[in-house]
Phi, psi and omega in degrees: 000327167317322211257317169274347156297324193278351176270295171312317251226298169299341194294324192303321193272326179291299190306057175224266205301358209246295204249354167059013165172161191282000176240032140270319174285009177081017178233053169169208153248163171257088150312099181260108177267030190266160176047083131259341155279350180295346173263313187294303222280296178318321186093045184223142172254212173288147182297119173241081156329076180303069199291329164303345183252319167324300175314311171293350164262002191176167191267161153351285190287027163260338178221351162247138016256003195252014185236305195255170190250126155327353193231099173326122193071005170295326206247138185240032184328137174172121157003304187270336206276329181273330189272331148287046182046025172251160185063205175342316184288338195283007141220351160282085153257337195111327178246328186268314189227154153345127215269157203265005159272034160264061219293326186276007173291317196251354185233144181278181171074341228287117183260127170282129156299097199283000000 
């Protein structure tokens, strides 16, 4: 029994150290704060990445490596880049996902525009 807590436990810490956080490994969300001020400018706050929910709609191999990179801070998320089917857009599109001027699914903060 030992032998096998002490087997789990190093696998747990090695995917830690391999991904540099515990929602790189699938045990959460991901938050993405990058281009705040252009979110700040926008009416939008931080991005909150559900991977775990994600996960549950699709493998893996639908978006790594080819649509987004396994390596924190390697993705260069940003709006016009979403709006043009890269990142997030190549499936929030409207037809595979929710369209991406729904803002407040994925940004916190979200000032309604009157």
């Amino acid at each position: 029994m030992k032998l096998i807590l002490t087997v789990v436990i190093a696998t747990f810490i090695a995917i830690i150290a391999q991904t540099g956080s515990l929602q790189a490994a699938g045990l959460g969300d991901i938050e993405i704060d990058n281009h705040a001020e252009s979110k700040k400018e926008a009416g939008v706050g931080t991005v909150i990445y559900t991977h775990t929910q994600h996960a549950k709609r699709t493998k893996c191999a639908t978006c790594h490596p080819s649509i987004f990179k396994k390596e924190k801070g390697a993705n260069q998320i940003n709006m016009g880049a979403n709006m043009q089917g890269e990142y997030c857009g190549a499936c929030h599109n409207g037809m595979m996902a929710f369209p991406m001027f729904h803002c407040d699914k994925c940004h916190t903060d979200v000032i309604q525009v009157k």
